[in-house]
N, C-alpha and C positions, 0 to 999 in steps of 0.2 A: 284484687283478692275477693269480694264480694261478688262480683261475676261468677269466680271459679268454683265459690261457694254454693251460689244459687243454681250451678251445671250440676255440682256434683249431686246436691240435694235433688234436683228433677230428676235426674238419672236413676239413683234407687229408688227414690219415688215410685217412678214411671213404672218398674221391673217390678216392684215390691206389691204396687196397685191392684195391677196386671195376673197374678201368679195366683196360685189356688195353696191358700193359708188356713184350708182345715187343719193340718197334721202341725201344726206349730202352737207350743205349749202358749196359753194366752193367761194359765192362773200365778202370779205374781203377790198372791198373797204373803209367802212367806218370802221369808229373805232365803234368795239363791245366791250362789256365786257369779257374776254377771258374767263374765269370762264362762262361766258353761252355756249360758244363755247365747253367747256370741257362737261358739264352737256351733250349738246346734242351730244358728242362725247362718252359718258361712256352710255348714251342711246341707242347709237344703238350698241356697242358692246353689251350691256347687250341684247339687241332683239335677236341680232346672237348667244348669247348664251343660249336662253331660246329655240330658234331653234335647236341648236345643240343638247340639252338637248332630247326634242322630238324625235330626230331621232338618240338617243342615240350611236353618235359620240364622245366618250371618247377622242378621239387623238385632238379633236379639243377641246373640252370642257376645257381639261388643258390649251389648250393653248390662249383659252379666258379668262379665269382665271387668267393667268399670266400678258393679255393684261393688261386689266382691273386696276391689282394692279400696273402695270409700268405706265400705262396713269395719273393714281391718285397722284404721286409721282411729274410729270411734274409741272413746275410753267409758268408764264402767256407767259414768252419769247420760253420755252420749248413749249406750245401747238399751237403758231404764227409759230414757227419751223414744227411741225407734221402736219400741215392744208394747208403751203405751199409744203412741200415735197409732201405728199400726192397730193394736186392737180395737181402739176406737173406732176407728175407719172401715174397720170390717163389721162391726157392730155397725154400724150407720148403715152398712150396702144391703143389711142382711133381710131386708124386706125385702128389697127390688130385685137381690139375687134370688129369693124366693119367688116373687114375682115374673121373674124371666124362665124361670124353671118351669112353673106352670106356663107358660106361655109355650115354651118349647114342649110339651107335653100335647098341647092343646096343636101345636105346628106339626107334631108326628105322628096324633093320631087322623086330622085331615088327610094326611100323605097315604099312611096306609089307606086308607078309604079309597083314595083317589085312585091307590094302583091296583085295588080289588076294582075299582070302575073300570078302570082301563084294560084289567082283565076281560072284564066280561065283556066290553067293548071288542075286546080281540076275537073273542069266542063267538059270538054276535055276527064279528066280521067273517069269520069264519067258515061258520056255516050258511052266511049267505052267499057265500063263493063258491063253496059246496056244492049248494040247490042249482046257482046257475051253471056250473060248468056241467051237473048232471042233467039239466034240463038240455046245453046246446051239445052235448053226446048225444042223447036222446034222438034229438033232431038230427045230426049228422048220421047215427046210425039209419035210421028210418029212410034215407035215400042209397044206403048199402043193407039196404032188405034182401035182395036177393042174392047178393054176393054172399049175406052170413046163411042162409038157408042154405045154397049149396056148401058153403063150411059144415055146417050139423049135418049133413048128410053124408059126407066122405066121411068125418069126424064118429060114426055110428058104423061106417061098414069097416073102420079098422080094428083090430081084434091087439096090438099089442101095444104096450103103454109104450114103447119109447117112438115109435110111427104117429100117438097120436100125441106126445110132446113137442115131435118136429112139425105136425101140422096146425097145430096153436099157437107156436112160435113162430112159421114161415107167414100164420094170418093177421096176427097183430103187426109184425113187420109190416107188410101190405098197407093194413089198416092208418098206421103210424105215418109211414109217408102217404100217404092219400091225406092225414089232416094236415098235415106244411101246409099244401096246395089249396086245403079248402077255405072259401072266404069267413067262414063263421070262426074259424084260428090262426086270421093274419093281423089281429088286433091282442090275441091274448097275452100273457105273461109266462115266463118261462115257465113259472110255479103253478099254472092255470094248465098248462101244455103237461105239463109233468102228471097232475091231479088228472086230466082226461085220459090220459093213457092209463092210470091207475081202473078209472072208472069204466073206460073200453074193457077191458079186461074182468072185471066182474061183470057186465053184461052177459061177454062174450064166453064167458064160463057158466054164467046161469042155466045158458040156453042149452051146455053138453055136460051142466055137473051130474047128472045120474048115470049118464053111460061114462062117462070118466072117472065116478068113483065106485060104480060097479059094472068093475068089467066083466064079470059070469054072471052077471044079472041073479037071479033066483037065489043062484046058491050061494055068492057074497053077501045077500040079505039075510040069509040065511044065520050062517057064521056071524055076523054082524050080531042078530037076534040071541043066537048063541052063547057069546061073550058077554054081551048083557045081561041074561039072565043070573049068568053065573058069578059076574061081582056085583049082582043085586044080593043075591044070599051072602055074599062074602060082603058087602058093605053092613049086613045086620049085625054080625058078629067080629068084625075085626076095631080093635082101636087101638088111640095112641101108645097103651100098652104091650101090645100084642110083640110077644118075641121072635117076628120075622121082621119088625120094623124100626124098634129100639129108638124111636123117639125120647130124646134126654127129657128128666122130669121137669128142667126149666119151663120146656114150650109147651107143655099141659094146658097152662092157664089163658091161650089164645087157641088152642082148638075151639070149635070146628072145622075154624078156618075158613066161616061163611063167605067172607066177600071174595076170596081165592075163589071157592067153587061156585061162583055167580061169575066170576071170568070165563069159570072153563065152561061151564055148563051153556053157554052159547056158541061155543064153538061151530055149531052144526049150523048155526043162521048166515056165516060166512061161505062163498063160494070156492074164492081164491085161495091157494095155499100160502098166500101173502099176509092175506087177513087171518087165518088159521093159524100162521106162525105168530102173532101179536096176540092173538088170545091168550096163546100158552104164554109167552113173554110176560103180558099181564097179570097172567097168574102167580108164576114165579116171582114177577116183582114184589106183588100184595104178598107173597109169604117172607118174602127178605126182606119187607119192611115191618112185618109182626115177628119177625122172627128176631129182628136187632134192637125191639124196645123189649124182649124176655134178656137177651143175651146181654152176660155182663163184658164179654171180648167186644162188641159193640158190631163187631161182622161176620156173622154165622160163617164155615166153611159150606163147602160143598155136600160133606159128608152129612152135616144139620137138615138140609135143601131137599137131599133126594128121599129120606125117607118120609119126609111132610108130605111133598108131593105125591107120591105112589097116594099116601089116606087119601088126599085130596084127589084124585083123581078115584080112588074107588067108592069115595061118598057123593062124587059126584056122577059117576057112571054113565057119560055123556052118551048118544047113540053114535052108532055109524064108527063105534072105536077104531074094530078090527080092520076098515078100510084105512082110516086116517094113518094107520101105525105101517102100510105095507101101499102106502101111495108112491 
């Protein structure tokens, strides 16, 4: 009998220890009905066990089960016993559980640190992968000198864009299986192999982006110049006001929408219509994320998106518009 005494006694113990006894009334000053004290004591074991149950912890769930039927067996002097001991015991832990608080405070803000290091380590590692796969392009290219000379040179006497889309494409092809073969890309990594063909290709557009993006030469510069002038005037006088644009008065208060047109406004330093599409992307992203800490729907529509962007785009007034829109 004292054996089964001293089981049952560890067992609530053990569970009662164990549990998180903020929300259990501890002030015992006045005289209550102990029988309510039990009800709200068989309540929240039964909460930790419907918990348990969820996160399908067997080892515990017996051993709530067991609490459960010892705590119900207790009479009024037994549960004045259990509500004292218990609150004493938790008065006693209540430094070390502060204790361990701050300690775990002090463990999570390490971790953060750590994986901002580890960020930047990645960033680090990044762009030195970067530097070398652009350095051994570099060098690969420089022994197909001549092969890309004659490219820019067919590449100039074609007059229509889809002749000189399938001649940029049939030479990168080329280009692409020519590296398989070469010894400076039979050690690389797929992600290496993937990043050179990216970086082939800004090259390889460098050398023909003016006659690929103006194919009338003079008079695309022209139109180009053009268009620019004319949402120069129209960038002095339009804003988020303005009733062709109907900007909702929420988003007011993040106009200008500077870091948006710091995306777009380099658009012209990219070659590739690769990197051109990322800029924009860029853009739009920075406005749907100023756009969802105005917005109380928390996800602007479409219809919020487009008219931000047009401001944006006419306060930023990139050059070379009227090609990029008819490439």
């Amino acid at each position: 009998m004292l054996l089964r005494m001293l089981k049952e006694n560890y067992v609530w113990y053990l569970v009662l220890s164990t549990a998180d006894l903020q929300h259990i009334p501890w002030n015992t000053s006045e005289r209550h009905c102990w029988s309510q004290k039990e009800n709200e004591l068989v309540a929240f074991l039964q909460l930790q066990l419907a918990e348990a149950i969820n996160l399908q912890d067997r080892a515990l769930i017996a051993h709530l089960h067991e609490t459960l039927r010892c705590v119900r067996l207790f009479n009024d002097d037994g549960c004045r016993k259990l509500f004292k001991s218990l609150r004493e015991d938790y008065q006693k832990r209540s430094p070390y559980i502060a204790y361990l608080i701050r300690c775990r405070q002090g463990l999570l803000s390490t971790l953060a640190h750590l994986d901002r290091l580890c960020v930047r380590v990645k960033c680090d590692q990044d762009a030195i992968n970067n530097y070398l796969v652009s350095v051994c392009v570099r060098v690969f290219l420089e022994k197909k000198e001549a092969f890309l000379l004659r490219f820019c040179e067919e590449f100039k006497k074609l007059t229509l864009a889809d002749e000189k889309q399938d001649l940029v494409d049939n030479f990168l092809g080329k280009v692409h299986a020519e590296m398989d073969n070469d010894p400076i890309w039979q050690s690389a990594s797929a992600n290496q192999l993937d990043l050179a063909r990216v970086v082939v290709e800004r090259t390889v557009m460098a050398r023909v982006y003016h006659n690929a993006l103006y194919l009338n030469e003079d008079g695309d510069v022209y139109r180009d110049q053009l268009l620019q002038d004319h949402i120069k005037k129209l960038a002095k006088v339009v804003t988020p006001n303005h009733k062709d644009l109907r900007i909702p008065n929420v988003y007011h208060y993040e106009c200008s929408w500077s870091w948006a047109q710091a995306e777009l406004a380099v658009i012209s330093a990219y070659k590739t219509p690769r990197d051109k599409l990322q800029c924009v992307f860029r853009c739009a992203t920075t406005i749907m994320n100023l756009l969802s800490m105005a917005s109380e729907r928390g996800i602007p529509a479409a219809d919020d998106l487009t008219p931000v962007l047009v401001y944006v785009i006419i306060k930023t007034n990139p050059p070379s518009l009227y090609r990029l829109f008819n490439m």
